[in-house]
Backbone as CSV, one residue per row, in Angstrom:
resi,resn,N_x,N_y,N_z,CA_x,CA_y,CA_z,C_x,C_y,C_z
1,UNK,39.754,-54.385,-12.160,39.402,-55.790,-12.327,39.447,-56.121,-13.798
2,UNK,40.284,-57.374,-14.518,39.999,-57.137,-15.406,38.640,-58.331,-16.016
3,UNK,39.045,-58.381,-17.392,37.473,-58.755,-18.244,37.235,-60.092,-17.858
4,UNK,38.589,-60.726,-17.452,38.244,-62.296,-17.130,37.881,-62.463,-15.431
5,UNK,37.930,-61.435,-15.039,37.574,-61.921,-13.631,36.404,-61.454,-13.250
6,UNK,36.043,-60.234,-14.250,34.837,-59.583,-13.950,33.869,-61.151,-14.691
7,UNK,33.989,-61.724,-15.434,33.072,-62.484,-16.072,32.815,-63.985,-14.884
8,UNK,34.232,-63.590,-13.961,33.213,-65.448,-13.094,32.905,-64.955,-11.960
9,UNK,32.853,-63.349,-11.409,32.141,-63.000,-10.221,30.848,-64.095,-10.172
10,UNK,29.778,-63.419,-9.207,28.783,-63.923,-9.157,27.933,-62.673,-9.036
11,UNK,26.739,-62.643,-9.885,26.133,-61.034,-9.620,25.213,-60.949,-8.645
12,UNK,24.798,-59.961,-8.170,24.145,-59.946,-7.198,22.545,-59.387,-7.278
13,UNK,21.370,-60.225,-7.228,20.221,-59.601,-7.827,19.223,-59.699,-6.709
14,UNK,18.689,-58.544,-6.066,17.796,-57.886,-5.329,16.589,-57.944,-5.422
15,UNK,15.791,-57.947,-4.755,14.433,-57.702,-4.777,13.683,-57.018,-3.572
16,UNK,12.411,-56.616,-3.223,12.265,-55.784,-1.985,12.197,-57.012,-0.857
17,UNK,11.591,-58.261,-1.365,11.227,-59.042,-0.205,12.766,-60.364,0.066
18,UNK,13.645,-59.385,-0.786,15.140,-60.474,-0.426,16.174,-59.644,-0.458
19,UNK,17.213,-60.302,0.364,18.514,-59.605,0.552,18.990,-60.065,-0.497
20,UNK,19.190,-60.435,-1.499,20.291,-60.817,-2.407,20.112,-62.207,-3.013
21,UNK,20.536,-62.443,-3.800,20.259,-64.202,-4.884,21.714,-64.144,-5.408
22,UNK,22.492,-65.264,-5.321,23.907,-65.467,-6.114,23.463,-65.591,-7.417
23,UNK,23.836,-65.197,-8.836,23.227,-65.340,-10.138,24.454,-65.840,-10.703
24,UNK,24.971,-66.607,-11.542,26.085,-66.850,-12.126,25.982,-67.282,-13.536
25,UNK,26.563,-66.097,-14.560,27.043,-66.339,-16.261,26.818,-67.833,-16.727
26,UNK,26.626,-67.977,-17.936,26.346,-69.607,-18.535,27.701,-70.222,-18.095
27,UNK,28.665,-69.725,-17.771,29.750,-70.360,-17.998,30.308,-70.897,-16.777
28,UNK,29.818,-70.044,-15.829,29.642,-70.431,-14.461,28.749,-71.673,-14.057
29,UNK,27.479,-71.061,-14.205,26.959,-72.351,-14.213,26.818,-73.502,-14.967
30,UNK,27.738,-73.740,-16.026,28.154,-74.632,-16.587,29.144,-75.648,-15.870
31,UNK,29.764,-75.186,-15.426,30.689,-75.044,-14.699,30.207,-75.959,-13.067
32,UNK,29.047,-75.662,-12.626,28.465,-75.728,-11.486,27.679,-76.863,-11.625
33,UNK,27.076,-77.607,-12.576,26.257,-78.510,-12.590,26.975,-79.154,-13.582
34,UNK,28.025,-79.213,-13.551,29.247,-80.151,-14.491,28.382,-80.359,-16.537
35,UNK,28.001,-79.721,-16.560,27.198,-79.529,-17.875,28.547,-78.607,-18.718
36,UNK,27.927,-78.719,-20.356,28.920,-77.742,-21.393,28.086,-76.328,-20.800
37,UNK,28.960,-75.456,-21.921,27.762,-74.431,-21.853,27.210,-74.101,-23.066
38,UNK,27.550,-74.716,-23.878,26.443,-75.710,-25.470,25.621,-75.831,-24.884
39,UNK,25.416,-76.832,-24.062,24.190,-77.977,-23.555,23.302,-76.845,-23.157
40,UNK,24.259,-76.034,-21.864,22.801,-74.856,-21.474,21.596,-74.029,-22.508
41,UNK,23.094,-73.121,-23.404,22.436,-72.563,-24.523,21.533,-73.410,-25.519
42,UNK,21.805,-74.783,-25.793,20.699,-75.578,-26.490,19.181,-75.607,-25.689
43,UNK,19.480,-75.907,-24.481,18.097,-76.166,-23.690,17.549,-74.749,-23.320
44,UNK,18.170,-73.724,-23.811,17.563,-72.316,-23.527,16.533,-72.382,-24.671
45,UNK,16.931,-73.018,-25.940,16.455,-72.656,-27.304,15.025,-73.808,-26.750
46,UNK,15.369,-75.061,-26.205,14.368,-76.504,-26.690,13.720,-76.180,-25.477
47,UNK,13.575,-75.010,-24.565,12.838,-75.368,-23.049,13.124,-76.100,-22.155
48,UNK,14.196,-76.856,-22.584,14.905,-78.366,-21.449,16.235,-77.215,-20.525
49,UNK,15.917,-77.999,-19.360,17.632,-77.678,-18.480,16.565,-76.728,-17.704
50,UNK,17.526,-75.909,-16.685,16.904,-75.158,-15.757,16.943,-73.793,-16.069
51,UNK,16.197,-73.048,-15.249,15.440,-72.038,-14.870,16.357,-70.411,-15.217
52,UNK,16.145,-69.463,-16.255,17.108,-68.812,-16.724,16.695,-67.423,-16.422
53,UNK,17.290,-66.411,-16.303,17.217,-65.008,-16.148,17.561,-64.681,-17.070
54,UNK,16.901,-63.509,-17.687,17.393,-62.588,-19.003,17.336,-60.974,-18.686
55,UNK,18.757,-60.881,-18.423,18.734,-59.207,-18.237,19.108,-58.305,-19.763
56,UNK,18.507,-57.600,-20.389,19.003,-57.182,-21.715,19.443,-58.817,-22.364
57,UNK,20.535,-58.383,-22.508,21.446,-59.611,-23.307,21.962,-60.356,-22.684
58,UNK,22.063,-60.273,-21.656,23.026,-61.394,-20.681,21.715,-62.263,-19.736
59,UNK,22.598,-63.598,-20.076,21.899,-64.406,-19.767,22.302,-65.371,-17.999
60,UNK,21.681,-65.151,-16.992,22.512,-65.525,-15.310,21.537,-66.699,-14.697
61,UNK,21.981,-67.749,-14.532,20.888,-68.402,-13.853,21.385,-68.229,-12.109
62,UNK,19.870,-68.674,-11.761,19.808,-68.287,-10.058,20.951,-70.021,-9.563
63,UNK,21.539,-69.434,-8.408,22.190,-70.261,-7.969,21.104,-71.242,-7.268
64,UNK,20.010,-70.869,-6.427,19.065,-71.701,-6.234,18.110,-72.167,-7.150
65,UNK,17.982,-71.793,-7.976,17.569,-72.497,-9.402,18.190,-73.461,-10.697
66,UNK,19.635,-73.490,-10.332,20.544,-74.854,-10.490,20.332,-76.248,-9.783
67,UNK,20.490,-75.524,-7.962,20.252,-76.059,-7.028,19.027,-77.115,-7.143
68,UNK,17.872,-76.304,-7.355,16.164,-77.037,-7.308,16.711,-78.291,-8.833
69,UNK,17.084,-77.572,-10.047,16.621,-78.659,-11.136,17.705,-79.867,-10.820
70,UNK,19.099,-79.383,-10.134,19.482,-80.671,-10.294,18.990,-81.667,-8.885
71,UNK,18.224,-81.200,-8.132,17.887,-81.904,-7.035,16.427,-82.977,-7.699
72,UNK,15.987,-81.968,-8.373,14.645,-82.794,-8.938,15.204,-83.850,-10.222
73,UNK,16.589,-83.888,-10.569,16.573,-84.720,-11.447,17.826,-85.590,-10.888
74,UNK,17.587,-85.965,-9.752,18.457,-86.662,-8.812,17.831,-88.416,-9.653
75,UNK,19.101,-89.187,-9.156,18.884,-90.602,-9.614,19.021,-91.816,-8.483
76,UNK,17.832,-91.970,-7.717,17.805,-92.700,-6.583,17.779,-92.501,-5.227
């Protein structure tokens, strides 16, 4: 696989009381909520934007945690 395809998988993150969570790279979910991925990395720094995972250095937000902030910041 190479480096560019390994980077828009979607990873797969476990827990005992879940089968699995879709997690997807800033760039992905940039990508996913029609946002830059400036904008993400800024609101990582200011606390604004949604809900982030930090594994070591890499940074994955939950696909249902895209889901929730852009539902709560729905317009009408």
């Amino acid at each position: 696989m190479s480096a560019t395809a390994s980077r828009s998988t979607k990873i797969r993150l476990t827990s005992s009381n879940d089968a699995g969570r879709a997690a997807l790279p800033t760039g992905d979910a940039a990508h996913y909520t029609g946002l830059s991925s400036a904008t993400l990395k800024k609101w990582r720094v200011t606390g604004d934007g949604p809900a982030y995972v930090r594994i070591g250095s890499r940074i994955v937000y939950l696909v249902e945690d895209l889901d929730e902030w852009l539902f709560a910041h729905r317009v009408g």
